[in-house]
C-alpha positions as a LaTeX table, in Angstrom:
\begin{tabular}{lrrr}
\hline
Residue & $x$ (\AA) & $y$ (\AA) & $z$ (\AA) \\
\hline
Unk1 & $-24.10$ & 78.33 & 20.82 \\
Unk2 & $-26.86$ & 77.39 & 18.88 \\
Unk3 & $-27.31$ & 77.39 & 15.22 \\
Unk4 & $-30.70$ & 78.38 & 13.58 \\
Unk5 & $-32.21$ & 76.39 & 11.52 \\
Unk6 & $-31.51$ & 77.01 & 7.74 \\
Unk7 & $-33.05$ & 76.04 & 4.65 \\
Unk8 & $-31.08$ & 74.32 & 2.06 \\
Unk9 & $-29.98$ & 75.25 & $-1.20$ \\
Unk10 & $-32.00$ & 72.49 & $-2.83$ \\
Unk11 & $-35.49$ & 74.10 & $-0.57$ \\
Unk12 & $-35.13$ & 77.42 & $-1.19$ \\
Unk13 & $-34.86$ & 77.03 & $-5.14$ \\
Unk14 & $-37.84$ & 75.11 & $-5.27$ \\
Unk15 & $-39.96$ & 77.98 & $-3.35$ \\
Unk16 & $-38.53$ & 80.47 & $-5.31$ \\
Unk17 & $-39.32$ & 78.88 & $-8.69$ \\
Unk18 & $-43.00$ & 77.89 & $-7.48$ \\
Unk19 & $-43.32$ & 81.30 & $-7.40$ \\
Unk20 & $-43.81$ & 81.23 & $-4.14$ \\
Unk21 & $-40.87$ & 82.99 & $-2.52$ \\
Unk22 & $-40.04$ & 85.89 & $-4.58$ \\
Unk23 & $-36.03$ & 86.23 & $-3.87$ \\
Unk24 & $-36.31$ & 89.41 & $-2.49$ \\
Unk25 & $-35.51$ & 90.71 & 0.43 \\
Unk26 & $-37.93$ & 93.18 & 2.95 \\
Unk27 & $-34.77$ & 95.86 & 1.88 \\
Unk28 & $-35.40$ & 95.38 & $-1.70$ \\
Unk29 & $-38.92$ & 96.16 & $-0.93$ \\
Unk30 & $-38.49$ & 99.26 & 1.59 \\
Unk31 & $-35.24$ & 100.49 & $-1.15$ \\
Unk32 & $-38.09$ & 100.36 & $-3.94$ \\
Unk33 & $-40.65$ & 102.29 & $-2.06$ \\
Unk34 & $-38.58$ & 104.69 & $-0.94$ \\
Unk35 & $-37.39$ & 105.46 & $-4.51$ \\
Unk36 & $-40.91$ & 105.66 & $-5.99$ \\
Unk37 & $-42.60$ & 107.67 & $-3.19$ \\
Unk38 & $-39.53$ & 109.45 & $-0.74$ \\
Unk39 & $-41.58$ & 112.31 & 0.54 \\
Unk40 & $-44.85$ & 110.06 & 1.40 \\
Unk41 & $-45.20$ & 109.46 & 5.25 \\
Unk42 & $-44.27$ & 106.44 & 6.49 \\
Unk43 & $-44.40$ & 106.61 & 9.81 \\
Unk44 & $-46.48$ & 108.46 & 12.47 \\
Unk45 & $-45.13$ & 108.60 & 15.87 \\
Unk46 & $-47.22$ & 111.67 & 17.98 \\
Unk47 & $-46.74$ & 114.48 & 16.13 \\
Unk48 & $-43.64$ & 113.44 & 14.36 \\
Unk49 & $-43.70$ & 112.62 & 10.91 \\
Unk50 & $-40.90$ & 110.87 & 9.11 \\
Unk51 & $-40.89$ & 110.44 & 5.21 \\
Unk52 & $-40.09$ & 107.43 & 3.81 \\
Unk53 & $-36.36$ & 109.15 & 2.70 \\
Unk54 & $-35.88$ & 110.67 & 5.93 \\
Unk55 & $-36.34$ & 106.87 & 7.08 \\
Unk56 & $-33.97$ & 105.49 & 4.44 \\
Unk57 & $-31.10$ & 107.77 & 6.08 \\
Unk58 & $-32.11$ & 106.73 & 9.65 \\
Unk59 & $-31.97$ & 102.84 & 8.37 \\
Unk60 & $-28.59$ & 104.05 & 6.77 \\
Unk61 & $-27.03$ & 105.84 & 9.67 \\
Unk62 & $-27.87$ & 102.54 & 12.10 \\
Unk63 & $-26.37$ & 100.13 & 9.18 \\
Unk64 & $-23.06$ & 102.07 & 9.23 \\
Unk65 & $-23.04$ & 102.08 & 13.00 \\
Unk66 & $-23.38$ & 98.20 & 13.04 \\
Unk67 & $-20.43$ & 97.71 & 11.06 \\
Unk68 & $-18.30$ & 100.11 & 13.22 \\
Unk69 & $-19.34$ & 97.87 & 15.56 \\
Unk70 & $-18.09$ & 94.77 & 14.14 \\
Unk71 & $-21.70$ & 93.25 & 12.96 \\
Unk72 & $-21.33$ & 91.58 & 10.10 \\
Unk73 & $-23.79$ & 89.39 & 7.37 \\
Unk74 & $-24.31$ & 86.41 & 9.46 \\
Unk75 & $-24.28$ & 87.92 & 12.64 \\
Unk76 & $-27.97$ & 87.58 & 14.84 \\
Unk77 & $-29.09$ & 91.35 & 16.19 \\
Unk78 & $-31.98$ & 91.05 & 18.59 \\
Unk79 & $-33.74$ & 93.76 & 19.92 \\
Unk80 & $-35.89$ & 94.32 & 23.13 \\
Unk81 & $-38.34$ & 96.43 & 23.75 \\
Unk82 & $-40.08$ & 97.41 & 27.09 \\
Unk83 & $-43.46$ & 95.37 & 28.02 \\
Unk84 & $-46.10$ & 97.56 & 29.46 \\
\hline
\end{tabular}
């Protein structure tokens, strides 16, 4: 199987102390807003309207269900979605 390519340890430090990469992750960022602003919409789908806490426990309940699975860090999840 093929490996993706990774960036070494040596690459990454340098972006993050350029100030450049921050050395955060897009969870850090959604955990943050969801702890400043949990009852501000965050997504609009029709006429359903989920919160960004109500999200947080969806994000939750699929993370839990991943590791009953067997998915662990390291592990590549892909996900398809239907062309139209």
């Amino acid at each position: 199987m093929a490996k993706f390519p990774a960036f070494s340890p040596e690459y990454r430090r340098r972006f993050v102390e350029s100030g450049l990469w921050l050395d955060r992750t897009l969870y850090d960022y959604f955990s943050e807003t969801v702890r400043h602003v949990p009852d501000k919409v965050a997504i609009v789908a029709g006429e359903r309207r989920i919160t960004f806490a109500q999200w947080a426990d969806e994000v939750e309940r699929l993370a839990a269900g991943m590791v009953r699975l067997g998915i662990t860090q390291g592990d590549i999840v892909s996900v398809q979605l239907p062309y139209h």
